[in-house]
CHARMM internal coordinates of N, CA and C (Angstrom, degrees):
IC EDIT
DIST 1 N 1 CA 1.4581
DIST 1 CA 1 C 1.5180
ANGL 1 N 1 CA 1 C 111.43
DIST 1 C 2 N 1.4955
ANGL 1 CA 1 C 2 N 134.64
DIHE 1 N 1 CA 1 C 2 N -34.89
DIST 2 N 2 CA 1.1195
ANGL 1 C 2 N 2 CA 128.65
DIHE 1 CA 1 C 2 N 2 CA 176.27
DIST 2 CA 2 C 1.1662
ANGL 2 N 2 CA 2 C 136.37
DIHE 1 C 2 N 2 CA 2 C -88.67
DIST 2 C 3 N 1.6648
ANGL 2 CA 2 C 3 N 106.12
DIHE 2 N 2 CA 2 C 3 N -0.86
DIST 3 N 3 CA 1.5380
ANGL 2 C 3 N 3 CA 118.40
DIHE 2 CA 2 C 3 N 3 CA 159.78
DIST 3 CA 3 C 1.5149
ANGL 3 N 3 CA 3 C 96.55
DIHE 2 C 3 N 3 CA 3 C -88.91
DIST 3 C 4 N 1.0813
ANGL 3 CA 3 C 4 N 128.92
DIHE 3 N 3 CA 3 C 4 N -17.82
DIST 4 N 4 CA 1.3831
ANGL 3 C 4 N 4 CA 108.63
DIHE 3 CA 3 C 4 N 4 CA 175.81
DIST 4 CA 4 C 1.9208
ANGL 4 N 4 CA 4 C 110.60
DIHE 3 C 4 N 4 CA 4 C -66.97
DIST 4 C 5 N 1.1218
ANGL 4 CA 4 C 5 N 84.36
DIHE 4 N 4 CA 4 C 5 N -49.47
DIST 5 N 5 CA 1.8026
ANGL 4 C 5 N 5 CA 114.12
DIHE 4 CA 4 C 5 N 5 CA 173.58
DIST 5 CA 5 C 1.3984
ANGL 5 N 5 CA 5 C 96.72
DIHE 4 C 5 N 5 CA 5 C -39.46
DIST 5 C 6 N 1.2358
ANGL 5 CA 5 C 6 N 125.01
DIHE 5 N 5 CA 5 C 6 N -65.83
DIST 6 N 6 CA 1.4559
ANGL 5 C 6 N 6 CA 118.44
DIHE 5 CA 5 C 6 N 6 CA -172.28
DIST 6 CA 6 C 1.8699
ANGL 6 N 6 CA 6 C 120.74
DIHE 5 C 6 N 6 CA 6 C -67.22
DIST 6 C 7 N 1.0304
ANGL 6 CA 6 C 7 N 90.94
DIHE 6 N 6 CA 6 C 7 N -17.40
DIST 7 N 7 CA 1.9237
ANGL 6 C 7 N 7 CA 90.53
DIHE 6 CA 6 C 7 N 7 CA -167.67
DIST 7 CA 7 C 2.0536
ANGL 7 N 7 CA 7 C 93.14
DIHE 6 C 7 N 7 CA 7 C -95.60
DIST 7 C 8 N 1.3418
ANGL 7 CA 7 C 8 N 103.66
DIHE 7 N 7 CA 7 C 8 N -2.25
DIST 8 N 8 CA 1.4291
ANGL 7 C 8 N 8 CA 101.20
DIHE 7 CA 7 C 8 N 8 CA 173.08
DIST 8 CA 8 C 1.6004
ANGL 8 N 8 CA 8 C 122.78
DIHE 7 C 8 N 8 CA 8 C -97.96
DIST 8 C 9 N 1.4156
ANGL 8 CA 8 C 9 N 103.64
DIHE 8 N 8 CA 8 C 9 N -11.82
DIST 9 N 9 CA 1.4971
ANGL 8 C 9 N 9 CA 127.68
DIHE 8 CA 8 C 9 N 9 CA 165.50
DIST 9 CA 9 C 1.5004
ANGL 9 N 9 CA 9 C 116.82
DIHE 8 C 9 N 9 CA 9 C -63.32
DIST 9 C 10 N 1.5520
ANGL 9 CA 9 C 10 N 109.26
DIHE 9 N 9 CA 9 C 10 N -34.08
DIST 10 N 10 CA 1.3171
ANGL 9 C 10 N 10 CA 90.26
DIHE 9 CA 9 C 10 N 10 CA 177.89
DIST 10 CA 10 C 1.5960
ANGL 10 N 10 CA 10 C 128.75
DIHE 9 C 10 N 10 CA 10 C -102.75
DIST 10 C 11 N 1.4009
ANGL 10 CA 10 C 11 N 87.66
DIHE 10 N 10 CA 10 C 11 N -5.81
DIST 11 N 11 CA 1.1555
ANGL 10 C 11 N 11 CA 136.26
DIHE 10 CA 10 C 11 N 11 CA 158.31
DIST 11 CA 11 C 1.5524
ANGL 11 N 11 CA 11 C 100.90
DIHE 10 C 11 N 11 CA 11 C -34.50
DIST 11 C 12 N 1.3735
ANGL 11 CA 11 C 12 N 117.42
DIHE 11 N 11 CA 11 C 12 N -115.13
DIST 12 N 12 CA 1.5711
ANGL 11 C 12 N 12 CA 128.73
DIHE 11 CA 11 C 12 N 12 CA 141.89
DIST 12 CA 12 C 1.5608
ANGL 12 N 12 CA 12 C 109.81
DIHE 11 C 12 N 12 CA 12 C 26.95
DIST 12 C 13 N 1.5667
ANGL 12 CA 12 C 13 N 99.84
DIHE 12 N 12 CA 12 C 13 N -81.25
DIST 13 N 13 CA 1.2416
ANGL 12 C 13 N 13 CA 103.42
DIHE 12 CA 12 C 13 N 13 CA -160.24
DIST 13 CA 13 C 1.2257
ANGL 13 N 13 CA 13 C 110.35
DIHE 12 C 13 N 13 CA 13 C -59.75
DIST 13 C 14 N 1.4449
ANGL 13 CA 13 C 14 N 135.32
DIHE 13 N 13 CA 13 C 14 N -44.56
DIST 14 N 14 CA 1.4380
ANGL 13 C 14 N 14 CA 145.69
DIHE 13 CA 13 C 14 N 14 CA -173.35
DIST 14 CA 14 C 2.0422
ANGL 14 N 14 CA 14 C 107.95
DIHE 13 C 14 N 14 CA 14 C -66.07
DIST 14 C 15 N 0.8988
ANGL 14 CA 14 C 15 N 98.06
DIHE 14 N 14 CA 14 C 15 N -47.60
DIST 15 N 15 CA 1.9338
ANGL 14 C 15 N 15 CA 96.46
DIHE 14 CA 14 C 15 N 15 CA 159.73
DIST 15 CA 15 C 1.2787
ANGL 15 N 15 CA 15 C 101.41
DIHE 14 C 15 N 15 CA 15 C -51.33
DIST 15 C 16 N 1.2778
ANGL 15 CA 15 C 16 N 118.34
DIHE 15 N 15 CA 15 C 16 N -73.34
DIST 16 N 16 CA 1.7192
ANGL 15 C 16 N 16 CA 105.79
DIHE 15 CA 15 C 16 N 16 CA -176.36
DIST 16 CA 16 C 1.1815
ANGL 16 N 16 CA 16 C 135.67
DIHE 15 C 16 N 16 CA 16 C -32.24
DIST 16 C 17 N 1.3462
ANGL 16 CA 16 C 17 N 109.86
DIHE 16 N 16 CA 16 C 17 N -47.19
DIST 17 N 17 CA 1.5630
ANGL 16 C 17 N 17 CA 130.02
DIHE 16 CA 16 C 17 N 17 CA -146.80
DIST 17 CA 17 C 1.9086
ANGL 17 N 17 CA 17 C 86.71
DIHE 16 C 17 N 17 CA 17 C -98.65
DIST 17 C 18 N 1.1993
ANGL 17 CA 17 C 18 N 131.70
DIHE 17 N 17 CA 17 C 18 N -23.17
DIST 18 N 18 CA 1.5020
ANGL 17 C 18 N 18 CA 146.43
DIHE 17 CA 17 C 18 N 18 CA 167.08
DIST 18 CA 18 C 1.4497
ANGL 18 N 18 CA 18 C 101.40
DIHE 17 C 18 N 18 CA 18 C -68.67
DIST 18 C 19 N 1.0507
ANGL 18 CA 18 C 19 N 119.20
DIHE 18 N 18 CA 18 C 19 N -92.50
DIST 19 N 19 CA 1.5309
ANGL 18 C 19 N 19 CA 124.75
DIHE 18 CA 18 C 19 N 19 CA -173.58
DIST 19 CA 19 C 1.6056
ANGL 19 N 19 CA 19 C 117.91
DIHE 18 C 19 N 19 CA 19 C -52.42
DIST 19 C 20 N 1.2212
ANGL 19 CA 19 C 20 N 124.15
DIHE 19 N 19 CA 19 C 20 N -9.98
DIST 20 N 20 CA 1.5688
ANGL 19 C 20 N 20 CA 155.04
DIHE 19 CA 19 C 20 N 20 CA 132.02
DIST 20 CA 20 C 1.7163
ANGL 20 N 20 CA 20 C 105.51
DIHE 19 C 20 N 20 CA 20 C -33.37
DIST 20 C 21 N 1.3588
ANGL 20 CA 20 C 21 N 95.85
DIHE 20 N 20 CA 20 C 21 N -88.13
DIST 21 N 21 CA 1.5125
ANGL 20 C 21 N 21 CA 111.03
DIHE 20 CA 20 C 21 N 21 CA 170.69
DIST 21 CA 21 C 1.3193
ANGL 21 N 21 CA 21 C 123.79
DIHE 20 C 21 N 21 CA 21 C -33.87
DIST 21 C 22 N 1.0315
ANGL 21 CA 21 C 22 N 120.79
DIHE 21 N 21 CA 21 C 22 N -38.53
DIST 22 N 22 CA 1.6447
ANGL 21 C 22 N 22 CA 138.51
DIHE 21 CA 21 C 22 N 22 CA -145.62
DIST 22 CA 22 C 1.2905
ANGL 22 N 22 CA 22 C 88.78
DIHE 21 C 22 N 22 CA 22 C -110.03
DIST 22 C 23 N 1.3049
ANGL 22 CA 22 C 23 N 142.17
DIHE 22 N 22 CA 22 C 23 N -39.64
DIST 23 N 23 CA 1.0971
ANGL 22 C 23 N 23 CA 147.39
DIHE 22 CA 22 C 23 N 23 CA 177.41
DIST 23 CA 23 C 1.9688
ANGL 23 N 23 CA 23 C 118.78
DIHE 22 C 23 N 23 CA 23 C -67.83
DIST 23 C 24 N 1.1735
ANGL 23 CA 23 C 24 N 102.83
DIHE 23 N 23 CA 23 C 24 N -53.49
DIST 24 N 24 CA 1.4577
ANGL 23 C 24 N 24 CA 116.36
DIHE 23 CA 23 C 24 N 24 CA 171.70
DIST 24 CA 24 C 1.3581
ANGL 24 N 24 CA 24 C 120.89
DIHE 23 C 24 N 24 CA 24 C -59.04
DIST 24 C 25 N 1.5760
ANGL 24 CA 24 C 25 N 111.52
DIHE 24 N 24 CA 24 C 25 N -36.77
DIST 25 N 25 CA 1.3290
ANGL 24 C 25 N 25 CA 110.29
DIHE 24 CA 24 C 25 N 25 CA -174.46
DIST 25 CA 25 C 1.3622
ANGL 25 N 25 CA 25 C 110.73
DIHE 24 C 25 N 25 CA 25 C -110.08
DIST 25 C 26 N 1.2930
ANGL 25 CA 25 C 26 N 120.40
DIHE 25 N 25 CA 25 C 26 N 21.38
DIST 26 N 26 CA 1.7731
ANGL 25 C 26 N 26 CA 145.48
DIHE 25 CA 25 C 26 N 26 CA 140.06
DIST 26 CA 26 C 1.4320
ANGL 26 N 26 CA 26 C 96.95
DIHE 25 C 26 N 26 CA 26 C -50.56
DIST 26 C 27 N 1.1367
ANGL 26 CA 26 C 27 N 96.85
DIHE 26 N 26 CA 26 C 27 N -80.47
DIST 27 N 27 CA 1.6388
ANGL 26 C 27 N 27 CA 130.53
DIHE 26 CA 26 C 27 N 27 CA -169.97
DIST 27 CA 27 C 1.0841
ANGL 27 N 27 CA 27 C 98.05
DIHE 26 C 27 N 27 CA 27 C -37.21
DIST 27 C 28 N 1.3918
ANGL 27 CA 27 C 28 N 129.82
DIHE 27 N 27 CA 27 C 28 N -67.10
DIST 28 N 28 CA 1.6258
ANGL 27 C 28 N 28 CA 137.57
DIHE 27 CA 27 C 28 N 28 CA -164.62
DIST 28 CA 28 C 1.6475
ANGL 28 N 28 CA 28 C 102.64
DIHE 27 C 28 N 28 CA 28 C -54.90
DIST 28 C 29 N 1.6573
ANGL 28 CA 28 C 29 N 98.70
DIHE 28 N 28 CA 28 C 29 N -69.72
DIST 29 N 29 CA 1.5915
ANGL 28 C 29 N 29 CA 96.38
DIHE 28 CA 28 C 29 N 29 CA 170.85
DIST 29 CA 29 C 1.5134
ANGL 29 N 29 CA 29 C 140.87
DIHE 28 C 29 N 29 CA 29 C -34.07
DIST 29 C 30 N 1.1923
ANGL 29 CA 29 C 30 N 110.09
DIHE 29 N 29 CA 29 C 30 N -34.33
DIST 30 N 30 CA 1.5562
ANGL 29 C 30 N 30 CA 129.98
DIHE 29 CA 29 C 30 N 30 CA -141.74
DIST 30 CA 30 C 1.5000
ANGL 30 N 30 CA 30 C 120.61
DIHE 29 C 30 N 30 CA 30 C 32.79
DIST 30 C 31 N 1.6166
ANGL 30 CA 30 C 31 N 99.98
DIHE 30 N 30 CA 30 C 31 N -128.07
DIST 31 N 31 CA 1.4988
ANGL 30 C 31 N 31 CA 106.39
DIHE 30 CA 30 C 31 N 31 CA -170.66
DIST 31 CA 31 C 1.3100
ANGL 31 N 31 CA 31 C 129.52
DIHE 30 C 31 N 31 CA 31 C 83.04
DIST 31 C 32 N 1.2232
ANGL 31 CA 31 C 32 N 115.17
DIHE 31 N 31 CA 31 C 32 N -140.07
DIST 32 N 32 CA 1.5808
ANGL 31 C 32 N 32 CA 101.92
DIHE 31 CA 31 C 32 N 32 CA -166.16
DIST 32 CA 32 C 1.5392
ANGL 32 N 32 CA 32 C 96.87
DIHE 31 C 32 N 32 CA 32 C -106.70
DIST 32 C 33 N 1.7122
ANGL 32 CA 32 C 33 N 126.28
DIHE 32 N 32 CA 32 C 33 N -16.37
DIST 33 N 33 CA 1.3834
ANGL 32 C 33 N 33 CA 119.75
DIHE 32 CA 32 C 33 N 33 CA -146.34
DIST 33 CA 33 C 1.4315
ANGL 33 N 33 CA 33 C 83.82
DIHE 32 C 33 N 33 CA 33 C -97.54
DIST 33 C 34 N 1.4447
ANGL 33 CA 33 C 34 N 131.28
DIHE 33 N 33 CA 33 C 34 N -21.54
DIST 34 N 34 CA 1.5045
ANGL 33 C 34 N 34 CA 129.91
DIHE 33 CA 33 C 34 N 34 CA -172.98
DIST 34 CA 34 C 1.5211
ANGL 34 N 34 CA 34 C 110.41
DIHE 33 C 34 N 34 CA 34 C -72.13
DIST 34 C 35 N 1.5377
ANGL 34 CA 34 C 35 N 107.78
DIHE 34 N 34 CA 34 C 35 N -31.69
DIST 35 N 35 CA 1.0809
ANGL 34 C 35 N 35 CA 141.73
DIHE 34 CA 34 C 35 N 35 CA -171.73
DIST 35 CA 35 C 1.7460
ANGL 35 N 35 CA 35 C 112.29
DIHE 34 C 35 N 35 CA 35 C -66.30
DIST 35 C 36 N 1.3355
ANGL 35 CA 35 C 36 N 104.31
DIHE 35 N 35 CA 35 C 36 N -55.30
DIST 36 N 36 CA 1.4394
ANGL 35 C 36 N 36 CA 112.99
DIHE 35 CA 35 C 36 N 36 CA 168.42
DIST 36 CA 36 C 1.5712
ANGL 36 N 36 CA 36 C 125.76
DIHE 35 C 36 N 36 CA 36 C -79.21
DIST 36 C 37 N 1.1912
ANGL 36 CA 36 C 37 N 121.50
DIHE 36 N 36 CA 36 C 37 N -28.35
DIST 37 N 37 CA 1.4579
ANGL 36 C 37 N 37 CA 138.45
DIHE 36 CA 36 C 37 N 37 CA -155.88
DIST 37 CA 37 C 1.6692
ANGL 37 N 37 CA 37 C 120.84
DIHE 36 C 37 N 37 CA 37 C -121.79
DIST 37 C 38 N 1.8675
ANGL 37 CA 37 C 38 N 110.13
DIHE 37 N 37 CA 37 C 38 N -20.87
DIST 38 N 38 CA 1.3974
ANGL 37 C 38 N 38 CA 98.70
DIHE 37 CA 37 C 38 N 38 CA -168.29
DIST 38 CA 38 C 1.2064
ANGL 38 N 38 CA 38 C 111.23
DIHE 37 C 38 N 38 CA 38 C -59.85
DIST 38 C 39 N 2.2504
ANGL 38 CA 38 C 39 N 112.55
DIHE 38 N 38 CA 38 C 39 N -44.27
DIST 39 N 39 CA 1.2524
ANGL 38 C 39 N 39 CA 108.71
DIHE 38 CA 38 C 39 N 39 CA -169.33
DIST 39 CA 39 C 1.3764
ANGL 39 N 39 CA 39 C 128.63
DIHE 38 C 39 N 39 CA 39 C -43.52
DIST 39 C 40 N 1.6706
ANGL 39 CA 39 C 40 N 111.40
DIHE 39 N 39 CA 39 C 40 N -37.89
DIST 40 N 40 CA 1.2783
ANGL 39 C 40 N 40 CA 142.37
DIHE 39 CA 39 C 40 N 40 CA 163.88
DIST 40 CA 40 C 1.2812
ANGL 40 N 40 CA 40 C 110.11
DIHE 39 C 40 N 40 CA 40 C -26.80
DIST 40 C 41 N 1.2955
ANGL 40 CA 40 C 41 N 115.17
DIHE 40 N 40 CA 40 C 41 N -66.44
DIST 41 N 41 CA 1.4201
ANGL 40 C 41 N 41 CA 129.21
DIHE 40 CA 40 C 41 N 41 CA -155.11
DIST 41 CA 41 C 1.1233
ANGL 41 N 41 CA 41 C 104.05
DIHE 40 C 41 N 41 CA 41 C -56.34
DIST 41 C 42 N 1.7155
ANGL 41 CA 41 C 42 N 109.02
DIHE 41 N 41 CA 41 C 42 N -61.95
DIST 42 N 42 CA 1.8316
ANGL 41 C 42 N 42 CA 137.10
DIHE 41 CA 41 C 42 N 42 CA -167.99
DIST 42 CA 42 C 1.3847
ANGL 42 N 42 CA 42 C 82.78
DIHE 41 C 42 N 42 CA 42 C -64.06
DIST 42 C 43 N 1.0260
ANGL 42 CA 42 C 43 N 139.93
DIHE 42 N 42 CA 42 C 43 N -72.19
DIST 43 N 43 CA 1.8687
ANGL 42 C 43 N 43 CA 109.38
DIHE 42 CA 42 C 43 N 43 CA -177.62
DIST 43 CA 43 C 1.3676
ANGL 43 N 43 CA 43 C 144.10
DIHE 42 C 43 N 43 CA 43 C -49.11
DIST 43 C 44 N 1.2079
ANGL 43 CA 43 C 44 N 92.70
DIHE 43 N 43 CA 43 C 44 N -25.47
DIST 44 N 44 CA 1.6240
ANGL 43 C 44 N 44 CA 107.17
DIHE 43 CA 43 C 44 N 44 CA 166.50
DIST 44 CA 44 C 1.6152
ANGL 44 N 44 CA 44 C 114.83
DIHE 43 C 44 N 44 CA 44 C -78.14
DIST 44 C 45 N 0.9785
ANGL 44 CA 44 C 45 N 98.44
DIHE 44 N 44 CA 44 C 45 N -31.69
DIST 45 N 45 CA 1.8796
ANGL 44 C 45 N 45 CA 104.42
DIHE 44 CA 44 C 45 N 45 CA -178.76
DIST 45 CA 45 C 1.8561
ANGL 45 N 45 CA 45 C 96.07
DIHE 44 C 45 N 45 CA 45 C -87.77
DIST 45 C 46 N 1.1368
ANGL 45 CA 45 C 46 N 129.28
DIHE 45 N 45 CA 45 C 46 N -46.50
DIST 46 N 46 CA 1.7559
ANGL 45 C 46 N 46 CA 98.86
DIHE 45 CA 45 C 46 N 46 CA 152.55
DIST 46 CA 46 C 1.2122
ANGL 46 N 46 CA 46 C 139.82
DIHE 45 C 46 N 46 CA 46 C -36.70
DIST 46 C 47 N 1.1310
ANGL 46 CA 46 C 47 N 104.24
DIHE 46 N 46 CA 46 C 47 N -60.05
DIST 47 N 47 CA 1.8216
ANGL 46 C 47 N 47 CA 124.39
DIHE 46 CA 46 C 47 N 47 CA -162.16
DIST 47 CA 47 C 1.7539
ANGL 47 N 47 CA 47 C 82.26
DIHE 46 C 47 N 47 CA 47 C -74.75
DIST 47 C 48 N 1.6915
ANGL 47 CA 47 C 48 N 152.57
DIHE 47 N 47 CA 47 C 48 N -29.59
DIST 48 N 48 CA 1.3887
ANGL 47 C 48 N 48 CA 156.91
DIHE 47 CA 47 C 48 N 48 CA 171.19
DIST 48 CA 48 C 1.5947
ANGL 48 N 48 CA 48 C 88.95
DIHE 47 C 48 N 48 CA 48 C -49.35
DIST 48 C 49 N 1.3194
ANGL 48 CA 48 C 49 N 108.14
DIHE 48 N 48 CA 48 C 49 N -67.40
DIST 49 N 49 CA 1.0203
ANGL 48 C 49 N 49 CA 126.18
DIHE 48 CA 48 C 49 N 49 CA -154.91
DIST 49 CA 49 C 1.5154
ANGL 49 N 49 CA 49 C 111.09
DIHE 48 C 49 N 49 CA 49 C -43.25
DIST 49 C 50 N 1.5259
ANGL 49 CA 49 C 50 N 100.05
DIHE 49 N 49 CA 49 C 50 N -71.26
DIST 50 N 50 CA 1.3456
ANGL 49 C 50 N 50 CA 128.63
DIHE 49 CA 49 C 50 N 50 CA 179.40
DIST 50 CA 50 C 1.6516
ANGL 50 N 50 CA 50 C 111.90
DIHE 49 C 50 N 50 CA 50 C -37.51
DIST 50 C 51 N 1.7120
ANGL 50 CA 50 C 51 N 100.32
DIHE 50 N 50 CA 50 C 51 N -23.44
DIST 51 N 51 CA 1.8178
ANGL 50 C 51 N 51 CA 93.34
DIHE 50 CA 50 C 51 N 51 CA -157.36
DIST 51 CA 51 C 1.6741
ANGL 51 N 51 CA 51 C 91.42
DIHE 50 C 51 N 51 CA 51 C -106.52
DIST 51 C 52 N 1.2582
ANGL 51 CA 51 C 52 N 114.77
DIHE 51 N 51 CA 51 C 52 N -13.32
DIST 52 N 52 CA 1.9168
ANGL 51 C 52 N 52 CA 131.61
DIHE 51 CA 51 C 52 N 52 CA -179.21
DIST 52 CA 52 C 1.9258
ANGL 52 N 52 CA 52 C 84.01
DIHE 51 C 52 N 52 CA 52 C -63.84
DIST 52 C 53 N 1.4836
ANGL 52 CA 52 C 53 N 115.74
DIHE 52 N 52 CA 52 C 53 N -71.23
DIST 53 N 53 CA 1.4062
ANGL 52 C 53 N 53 CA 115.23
DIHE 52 CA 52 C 53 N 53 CA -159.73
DIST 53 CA 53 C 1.7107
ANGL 53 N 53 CA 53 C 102.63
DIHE 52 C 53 N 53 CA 53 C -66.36
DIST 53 C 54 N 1.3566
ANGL 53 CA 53 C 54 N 113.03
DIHE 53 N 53 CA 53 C 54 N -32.05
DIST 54 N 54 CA 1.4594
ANGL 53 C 54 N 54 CA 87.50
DIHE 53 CA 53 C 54 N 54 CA -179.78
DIST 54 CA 54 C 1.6149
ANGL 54 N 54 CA 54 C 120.56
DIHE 53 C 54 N 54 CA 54 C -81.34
DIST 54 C 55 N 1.0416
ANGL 54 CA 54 C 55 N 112.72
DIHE 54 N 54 CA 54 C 55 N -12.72
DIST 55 N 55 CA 1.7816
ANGL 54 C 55 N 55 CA 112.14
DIHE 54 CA 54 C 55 N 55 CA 169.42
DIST 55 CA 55 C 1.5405
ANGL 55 N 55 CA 55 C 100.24
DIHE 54 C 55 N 55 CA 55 C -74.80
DIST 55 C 56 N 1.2752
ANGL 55 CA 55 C 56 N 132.76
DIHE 55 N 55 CA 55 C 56 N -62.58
DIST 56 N 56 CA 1.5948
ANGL 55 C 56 N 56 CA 123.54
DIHE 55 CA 55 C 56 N 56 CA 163.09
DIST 56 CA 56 C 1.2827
ANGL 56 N 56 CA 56 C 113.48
DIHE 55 C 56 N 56 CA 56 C -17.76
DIST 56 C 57 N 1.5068
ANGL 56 CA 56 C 57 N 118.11
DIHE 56 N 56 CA 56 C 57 N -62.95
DIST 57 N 57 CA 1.5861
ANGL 56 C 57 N 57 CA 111.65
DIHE 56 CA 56 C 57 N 57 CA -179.23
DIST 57 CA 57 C 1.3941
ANGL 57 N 57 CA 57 C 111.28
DIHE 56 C 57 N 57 CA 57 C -75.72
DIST 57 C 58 N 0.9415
ANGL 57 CA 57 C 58 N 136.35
DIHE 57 N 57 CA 57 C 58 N -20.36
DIST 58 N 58 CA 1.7406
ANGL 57 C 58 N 58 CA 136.32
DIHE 57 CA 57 C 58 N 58 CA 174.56
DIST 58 CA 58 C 1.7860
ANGL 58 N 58 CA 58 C 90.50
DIHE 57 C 58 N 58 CA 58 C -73.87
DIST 58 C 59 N 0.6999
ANGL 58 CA 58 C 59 N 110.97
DIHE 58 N 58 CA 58 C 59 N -25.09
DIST 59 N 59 CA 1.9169
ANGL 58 C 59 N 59 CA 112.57
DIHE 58 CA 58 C 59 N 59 CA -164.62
DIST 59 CA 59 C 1.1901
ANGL 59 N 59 CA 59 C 104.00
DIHE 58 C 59 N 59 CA 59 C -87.52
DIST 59 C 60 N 1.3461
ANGL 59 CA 59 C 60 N 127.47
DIHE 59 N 59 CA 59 C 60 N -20.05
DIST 60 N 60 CA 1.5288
ANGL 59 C 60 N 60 CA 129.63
DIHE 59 CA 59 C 60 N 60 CA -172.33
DIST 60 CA 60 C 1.6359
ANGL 60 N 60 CA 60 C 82.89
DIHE 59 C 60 N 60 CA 60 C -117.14
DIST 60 C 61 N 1.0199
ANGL 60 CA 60 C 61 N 135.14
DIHE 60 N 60 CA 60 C 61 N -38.97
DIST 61 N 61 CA 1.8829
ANGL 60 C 61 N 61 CA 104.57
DIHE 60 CA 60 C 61 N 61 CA 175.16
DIST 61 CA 61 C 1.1176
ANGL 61 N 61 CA 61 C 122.38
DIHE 60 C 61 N 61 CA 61 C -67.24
DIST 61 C 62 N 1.3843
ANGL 61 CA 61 C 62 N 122.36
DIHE 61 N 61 CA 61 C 62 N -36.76
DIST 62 N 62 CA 1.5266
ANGL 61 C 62 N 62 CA 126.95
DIHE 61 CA 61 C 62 N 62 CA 162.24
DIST 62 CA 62 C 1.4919
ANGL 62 N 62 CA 62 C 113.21
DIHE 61 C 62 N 62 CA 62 C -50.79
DIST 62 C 63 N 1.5122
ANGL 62 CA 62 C 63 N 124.36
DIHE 62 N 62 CA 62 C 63 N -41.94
DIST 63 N 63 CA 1.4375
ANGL 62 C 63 N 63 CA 122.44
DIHE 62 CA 62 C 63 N 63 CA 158.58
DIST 63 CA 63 C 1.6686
ANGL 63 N 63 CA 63 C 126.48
DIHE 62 C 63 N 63 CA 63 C -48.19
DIST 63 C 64 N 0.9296
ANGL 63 CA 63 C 64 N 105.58
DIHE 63 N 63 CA 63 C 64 N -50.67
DIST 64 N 64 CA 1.8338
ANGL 63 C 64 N 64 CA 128.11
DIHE 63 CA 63 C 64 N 64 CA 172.25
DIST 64 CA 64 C 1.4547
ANGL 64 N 64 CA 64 C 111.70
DIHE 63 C 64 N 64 CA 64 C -69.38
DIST 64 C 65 N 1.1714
ANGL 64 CA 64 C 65 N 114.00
DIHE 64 N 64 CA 64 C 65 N -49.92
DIST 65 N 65 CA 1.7543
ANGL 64 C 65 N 65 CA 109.01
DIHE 64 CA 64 C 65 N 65 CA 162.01
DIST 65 CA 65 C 1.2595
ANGL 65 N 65 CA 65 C 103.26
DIHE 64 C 65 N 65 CA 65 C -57.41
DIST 65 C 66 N 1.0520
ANGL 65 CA 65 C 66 N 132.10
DIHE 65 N 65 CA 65 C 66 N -51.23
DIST 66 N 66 CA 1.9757
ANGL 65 C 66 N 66 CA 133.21
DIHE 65 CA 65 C 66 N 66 CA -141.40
DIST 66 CA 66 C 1.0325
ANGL 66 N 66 CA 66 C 120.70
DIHE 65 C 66 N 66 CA 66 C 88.29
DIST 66 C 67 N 0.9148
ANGL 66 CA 66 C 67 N 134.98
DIHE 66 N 66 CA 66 C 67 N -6.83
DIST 67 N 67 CA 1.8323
ANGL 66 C 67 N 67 CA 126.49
DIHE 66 CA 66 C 67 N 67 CA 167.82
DIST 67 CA 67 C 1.0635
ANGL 67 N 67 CA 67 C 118.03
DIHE 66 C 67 N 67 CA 67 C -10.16
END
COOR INIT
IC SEED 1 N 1 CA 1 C
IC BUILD
């Protein structure tokens, strides 16, 4: 289970750091699609976020247990 745990970490991070991306250069552009979608984005790159740190912390209890 915690090598699974780990190959989903980087996992995580790369959604983030995408929907991050995708978000900024909305922003940069503008227009209408920044217009419809940034809020979108910045929520989706939380709720990424949110699910990156909780496999980290499931990944370090499985470490601390020993699994």
């Amino acid at each position: 289970m915690d090598k699974l745990v780990f190959f989903l970490i980087p996992i995580g991070l790369a959604a983030t750091a995408i929907i991050l991306g995708i978000g900024i250069f909305s922003l940069a552009k503008g227009g209408n699609f920044a217009k419809e979608h940034s809020n979108k984005l910045m929520r989706l790159r939380v709720a990424a976020q949110a699910a990156t740190i909780a496999i980290m912390m499931l990944f370090l209890w499985l470490i601390g247990k020993g699994a």
